[in-house]
C-alpha positions in Angstrom: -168.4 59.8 -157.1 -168.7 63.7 -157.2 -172.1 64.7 -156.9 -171.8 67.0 -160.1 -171.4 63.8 -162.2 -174.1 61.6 -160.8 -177.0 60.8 -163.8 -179.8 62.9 -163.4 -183.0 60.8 -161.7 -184.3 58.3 -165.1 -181.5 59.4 -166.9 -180.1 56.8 -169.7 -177.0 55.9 -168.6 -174.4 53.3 -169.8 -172.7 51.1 -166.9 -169.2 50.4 -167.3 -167.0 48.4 -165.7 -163.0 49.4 -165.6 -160.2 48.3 -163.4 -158.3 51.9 -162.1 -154.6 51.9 -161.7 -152.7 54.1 -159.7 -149.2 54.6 -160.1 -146.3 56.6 -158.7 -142.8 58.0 -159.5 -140.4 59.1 -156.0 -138.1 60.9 -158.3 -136.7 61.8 -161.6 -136.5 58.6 -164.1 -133.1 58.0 -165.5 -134.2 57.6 -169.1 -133.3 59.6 -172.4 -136.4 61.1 -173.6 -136.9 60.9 -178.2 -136.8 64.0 -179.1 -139.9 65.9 -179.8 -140.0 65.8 -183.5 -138.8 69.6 -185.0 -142.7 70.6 -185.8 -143.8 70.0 -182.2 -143.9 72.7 -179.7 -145.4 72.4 -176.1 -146.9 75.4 -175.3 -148.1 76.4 -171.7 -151.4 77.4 -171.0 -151.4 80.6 -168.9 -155.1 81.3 -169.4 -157.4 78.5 -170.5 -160.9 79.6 -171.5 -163.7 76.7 -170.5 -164.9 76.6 -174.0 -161.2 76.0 -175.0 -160.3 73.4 -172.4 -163.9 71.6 -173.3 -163.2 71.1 -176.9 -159.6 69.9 -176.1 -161.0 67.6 -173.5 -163.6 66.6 -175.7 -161.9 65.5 -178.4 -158.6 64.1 -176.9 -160.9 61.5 -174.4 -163.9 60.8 -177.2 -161.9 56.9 -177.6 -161.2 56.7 -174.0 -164.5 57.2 -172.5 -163.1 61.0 -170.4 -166.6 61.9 -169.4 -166.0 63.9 -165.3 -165.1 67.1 -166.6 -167.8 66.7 -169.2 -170.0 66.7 -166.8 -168.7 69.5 -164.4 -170.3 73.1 -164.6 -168.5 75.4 -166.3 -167.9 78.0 -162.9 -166.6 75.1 -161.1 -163.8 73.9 -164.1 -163.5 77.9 -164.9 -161.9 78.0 -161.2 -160.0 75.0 -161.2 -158.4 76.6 -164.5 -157.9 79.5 -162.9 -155.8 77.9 -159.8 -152.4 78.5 -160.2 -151.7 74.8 -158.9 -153.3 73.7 -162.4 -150.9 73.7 -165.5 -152.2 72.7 -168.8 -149.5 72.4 -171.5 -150.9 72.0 -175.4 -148.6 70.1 -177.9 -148.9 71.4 -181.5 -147.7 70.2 -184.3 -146.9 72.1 -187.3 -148.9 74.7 -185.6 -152.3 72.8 -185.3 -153.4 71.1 -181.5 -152.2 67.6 -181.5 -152.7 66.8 -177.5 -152.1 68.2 -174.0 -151.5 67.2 -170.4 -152.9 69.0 -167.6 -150.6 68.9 -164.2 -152.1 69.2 -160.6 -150.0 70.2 -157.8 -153.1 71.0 -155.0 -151.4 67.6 -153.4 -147.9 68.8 -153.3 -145.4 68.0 -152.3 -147.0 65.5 -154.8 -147.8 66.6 -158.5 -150.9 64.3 -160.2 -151.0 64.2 -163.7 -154.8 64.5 -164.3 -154.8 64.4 -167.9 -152.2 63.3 -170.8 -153.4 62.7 -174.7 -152.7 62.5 -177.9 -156.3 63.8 -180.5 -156.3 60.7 -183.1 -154.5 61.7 -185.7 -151.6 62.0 -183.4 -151.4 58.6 -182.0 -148.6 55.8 -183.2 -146.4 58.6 -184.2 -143.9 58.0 -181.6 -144.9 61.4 -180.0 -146.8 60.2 -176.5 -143.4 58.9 -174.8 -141.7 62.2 -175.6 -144.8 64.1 -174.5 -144.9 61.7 -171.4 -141.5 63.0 -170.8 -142.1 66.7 -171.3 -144.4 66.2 -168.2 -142.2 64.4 -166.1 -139.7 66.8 -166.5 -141.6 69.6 -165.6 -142.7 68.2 -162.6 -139.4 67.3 -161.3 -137.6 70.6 -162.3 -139.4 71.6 -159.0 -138.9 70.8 -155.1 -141.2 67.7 -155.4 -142.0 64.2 -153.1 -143.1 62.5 -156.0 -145.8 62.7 -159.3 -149.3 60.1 -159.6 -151.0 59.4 -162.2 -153.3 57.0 -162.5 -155.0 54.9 -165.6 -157.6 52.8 -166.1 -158.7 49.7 -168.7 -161.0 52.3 -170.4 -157.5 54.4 -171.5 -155.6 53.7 -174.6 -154.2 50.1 -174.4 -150.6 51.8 -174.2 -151.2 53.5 -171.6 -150.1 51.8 -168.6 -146.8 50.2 -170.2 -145.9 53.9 -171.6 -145.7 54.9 -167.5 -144.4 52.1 -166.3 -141.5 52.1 -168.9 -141.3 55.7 -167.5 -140.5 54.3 -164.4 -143.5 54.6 -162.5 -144.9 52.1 -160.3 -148.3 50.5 -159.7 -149.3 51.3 -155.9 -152.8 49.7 -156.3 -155.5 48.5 -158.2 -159.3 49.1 -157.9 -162.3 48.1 -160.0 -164.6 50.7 -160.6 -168.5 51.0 -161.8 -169.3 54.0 -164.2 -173.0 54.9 -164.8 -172.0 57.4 -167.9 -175.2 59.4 -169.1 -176.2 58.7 -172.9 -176.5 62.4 -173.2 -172.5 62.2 -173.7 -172.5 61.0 -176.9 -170.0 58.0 -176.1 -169.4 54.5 -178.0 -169.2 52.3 -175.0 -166.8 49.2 -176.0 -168.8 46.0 -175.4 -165.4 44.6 -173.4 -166.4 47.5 -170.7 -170.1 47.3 -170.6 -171.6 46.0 -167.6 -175.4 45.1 -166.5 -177.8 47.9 -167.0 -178.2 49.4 -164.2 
């Protein structure tokens, strides 16, 4: 665990229990990608203010219990925004944020995909394939080994069958215990809740 995310001493915390799976891709899927619909664009980040990267953090991993970067201090996530290794891409839709994904290429020839989301409103509109597929071809437009990504039971349930119908596959499995501060604000489900701590 990174120390910048440990509970504070007393702090209320909620334990959670998740299984973490990691998954990989050695090169470009032969699948046909949907279409973005016409009102979608994916724009590229160049420049992403903390604030700005917060509230789109915030709000696309509020369901899915995203709580690390909450926790990490903005002059530590204002320099990992600044590395040119990090690529954020924001998908809008008829102008207005729907999701983003957020590519990490500090382990190349590897590129991790740290984040991928959809906010609510966008979810079951058929959009998180394409936008699953805007990634991957980014990645491998460039000399690359291979991509990661990894998921875990906490995630939307379509998660893990989106990238494995992508064509990556599951390298391991690892169960994991998350002492998540109250502070955060988050609606723990009760099939993740472990003992109190």
């Amino acid at each position: 665990m990174f120390d910048y995310a440990r509970a504070r001493p007393g702090e209320a915390t909620d334990r959670v229990l998740v299984t973490v799976t990691f998954l990989r891709l050695d090169r470009k899927p032969p699948v046909t990608w949907r279409k973005m619909p016409e009102n979608a664009v994916l724009e590229p980040m160049r420049r992403m203010d903390v604030a700005t990267y917060r509230d789109l953090y915030d709000r696309v991993g509020q369901d899915w219990l995203w709580w690390l970067r909450r926790m990490m201090p903005d002059d530590m996530l204002g320099r990992l925004l600044a590395d040119p290794a990090i690529a954020v891409q924001v998908l809008r839709m008829d102008g207005v944020v729907a999701g983003f994904f957020e590519l990490d290429a500090t382990p190349w020839p590897d590129v991790n995909l740290s984040y991928f989301g959809l906010l609510p409103g966008a979810i079951g509109k058929g959009i998180g394939f394409s936008l699953l597929g805007a990634a991957i071809e980014q990645v491998f437009a460039g000399p690359v080994r291979g991509m990661t990504v990894n998921t875990c039971t906490a995630d939307h349930p379509r998660a893990l069958p989106n990238y494995q119908r992508a064509g990556f596959r599951i390298v391991r499995q690892i169960n994991e215990v998350w002492d998540i501060p109250r502070r955060l604000g988050f609606v723990v489900p009760e099939r993740l809740r472990g003992a109190a701590p």
